[in-house]
N, C-alpha and C positions, 0 to 999 in steps of 0.2 A: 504493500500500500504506500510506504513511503517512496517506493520509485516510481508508481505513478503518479503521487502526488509532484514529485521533483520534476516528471515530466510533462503533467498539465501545466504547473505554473512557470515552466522554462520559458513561454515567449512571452514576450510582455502585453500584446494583443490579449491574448487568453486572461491572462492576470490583470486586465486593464476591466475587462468585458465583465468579468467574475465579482472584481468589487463594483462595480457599475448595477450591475442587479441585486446586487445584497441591499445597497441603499435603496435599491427603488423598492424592493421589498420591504425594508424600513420605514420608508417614506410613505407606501399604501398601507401595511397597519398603522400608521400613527397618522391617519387624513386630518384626524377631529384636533390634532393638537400643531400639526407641522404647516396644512391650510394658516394663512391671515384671513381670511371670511369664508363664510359658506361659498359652496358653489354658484348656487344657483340667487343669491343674495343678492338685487339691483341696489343699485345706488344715481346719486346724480352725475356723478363723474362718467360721461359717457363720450366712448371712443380717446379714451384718456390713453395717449404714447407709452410707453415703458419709462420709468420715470422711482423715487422712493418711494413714493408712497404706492404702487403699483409697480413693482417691475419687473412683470410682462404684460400691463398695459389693463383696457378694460374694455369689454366689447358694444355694441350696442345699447344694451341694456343696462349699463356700469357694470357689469358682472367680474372680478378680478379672475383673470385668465388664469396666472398660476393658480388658484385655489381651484381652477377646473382641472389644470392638469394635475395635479394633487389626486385629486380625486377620481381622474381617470385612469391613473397608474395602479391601483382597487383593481375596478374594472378588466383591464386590460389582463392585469395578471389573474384575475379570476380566471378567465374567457380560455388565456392560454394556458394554464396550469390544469385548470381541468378537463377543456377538451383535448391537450397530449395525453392527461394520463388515462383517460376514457380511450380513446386513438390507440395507444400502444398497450393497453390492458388487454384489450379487444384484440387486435393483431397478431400480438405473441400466442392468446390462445386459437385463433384460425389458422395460422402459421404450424403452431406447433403439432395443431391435430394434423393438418394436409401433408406436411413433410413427413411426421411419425408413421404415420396408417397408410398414405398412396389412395390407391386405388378411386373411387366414386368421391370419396371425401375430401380426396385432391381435387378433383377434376371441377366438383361444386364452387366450391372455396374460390378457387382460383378464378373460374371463370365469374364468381359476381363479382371479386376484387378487381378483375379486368373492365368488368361493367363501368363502374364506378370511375375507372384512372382515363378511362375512353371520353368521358363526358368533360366537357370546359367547366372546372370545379367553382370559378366564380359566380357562372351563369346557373348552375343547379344550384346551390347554395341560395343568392338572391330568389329565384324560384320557391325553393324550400323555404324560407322563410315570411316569405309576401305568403304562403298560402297558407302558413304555421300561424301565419302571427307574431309579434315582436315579440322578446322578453329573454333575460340572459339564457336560462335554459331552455330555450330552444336555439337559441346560435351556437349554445355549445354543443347543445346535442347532432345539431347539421354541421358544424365543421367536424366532428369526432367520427362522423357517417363516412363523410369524404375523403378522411386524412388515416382511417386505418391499412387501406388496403398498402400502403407500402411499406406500415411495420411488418403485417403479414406477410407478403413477398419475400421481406427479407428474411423473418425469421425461417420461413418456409426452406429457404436454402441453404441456411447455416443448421438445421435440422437435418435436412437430408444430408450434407455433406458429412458431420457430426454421428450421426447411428451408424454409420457404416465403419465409423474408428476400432482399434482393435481393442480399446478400454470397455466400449458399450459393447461388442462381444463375450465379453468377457465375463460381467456383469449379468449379461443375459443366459448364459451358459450356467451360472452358478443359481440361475430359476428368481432372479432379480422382475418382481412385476414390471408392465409398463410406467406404470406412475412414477415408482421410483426411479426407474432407468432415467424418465424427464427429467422428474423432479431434480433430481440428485447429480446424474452424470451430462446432459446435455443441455437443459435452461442452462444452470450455469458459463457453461462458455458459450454459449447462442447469443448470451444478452449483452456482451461489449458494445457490438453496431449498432443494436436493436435503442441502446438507452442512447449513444449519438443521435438515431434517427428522432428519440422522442424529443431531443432538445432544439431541433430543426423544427418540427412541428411545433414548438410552441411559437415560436416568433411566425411561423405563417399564420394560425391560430390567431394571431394579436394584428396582424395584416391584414385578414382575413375579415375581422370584426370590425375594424376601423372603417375597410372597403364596404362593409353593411350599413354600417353606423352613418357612415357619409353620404352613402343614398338614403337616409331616411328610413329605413329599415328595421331599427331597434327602436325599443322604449322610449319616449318622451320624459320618463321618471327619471333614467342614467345618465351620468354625466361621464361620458368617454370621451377619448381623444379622438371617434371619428366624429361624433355631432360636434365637438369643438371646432372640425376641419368646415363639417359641413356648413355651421354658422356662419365663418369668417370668409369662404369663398366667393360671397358675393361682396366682400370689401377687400377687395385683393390688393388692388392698388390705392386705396383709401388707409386701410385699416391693415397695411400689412401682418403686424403682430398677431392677429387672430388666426391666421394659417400659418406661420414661419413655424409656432411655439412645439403648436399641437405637431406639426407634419416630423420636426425637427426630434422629438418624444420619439414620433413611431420610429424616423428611422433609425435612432440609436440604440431603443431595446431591439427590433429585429436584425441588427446587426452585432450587437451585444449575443446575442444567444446562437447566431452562428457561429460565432469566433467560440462562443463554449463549445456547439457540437465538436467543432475542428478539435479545438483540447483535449477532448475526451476523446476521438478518436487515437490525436497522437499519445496520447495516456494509456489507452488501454491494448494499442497496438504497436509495439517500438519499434517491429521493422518495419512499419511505412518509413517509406524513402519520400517527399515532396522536392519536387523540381523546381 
């Protein structure tokens, strides 16, 4: 563990990325004390620059913008933390069954997971949720729909590659059930790329809901960084502040939580070579 650990935080990307999200996780449980106002709280200061008393500014309705993105980084990390781990809970176990057993159970599997990666994920997602109805749990539940079939894929392959080792023969020769064989000899070393892959999904997951949010799609009650997008777009060049903040949010945590997948990759695989 500690030469993984020596190995995830060797680039300073990774280690840069890593405490990047531990504050914003900080920052979203403590909304109610680390905010200066409510979110959603108008005032008369309106279209107020970025400035002390404000600084990131205030939007149409005087509403203090940081105290939105405060609040949207909640949000955001809900949407992504629980549809990766919904996504990759789900995955590893269709993965694991299709690769373990073969036969019909592969063949199902795979081909709805195929269904799924076939279809333009934005354009079913908006779909699904204009007929769902807004509300966090159903964005998470429609991006967690979309975004398992390529833990499954993957797990499905380091499965099959994996039972064929001459450990899980071995295993199985001495009358080792199925479950344990999983359980014990091959989840285990399956799940290095599988937990990579889940940390890619969450920052799509957060892109994902932002891209909902911004068309109008989600609740009128939550305050995210895509309704923040979507408010400030029609003061683009007026009111710049009200898109930089929020846009400037997403990109850092989805680019934050790539640099982690990369880490955890180079962490839990040391001979990758990167060119």
């Amino acid at each position: 563990m500690r030469d993984r650990w020596r190995r995830f935080r060797r680039g300073p990307a990774t280690l840069g990325s890593t405490l990047f999200v531990l504050l914003l996780v900080v920052v979203a449980l403590g909304a109610e004390r680390v905010a200066p106002h409510r979110p959603l709280a108008m005032s008369t200061h309106i279209f107020a620059p970025p400035s002390a008393a404000y600084p990131l500014g205030t939007d149409q309705l005087g509403r203090d913008v940081l105290s939105g993105l405060v609040y949207g980084a909640r949000v955001s990390l809900e949407v992504g933390v629980a549809a990766a781990a919904a996504a990759t809970l789900f995955g590893i176990l269709a993965g694991t069954l299709a690769g373990y057993y073969g036969g019909v159970m592969d063949a199902l599997l795979m081909r709805t997971s195929e269904f799924f990666q076939v279809l333009p994920t934005f354009v079913l997602a908006a779909l699904l949720v204009a007929l769902w109805g807004p509300g966090l749990t159903r964005i998470v539940g429609v991006i967690a729909v979309l975004a398992w079939p390529r833990t499954a894929r993957l797990t499905r392959g380091e499965v099959m590659r994996l039972k064929q080792r001459e450990f899980v023969a071995a295993v199985r020769c001495l009358g080792m059930s199925d479950g344990r064989i999983i359980g014990r000899e091959i989840l285990p070393n399956a799940l290095p790329p599988v937990i990579a892959t889940g940390a890619l999904i969450v920052g799509q997951a957060i892109l994902l809901e932002a891209s909902l949010s911004f068309l109008g799609l989600s609740s009128p009650d939550l305050v995210s960084w895509g309704v923040l997008l979507n408010s400030g777009q029609r003061f683009l060049f007026s009111a710049w502040w009200l898109s930089f903040f929020p846009g400037m949010a997403i990109l850092a945590t989805v680019l934050a939580f790539n640099l982690i997948a990369d880490g955890i990759i180079d962490a839990l695989n040391p001979r990758l070579v990167r060119r």
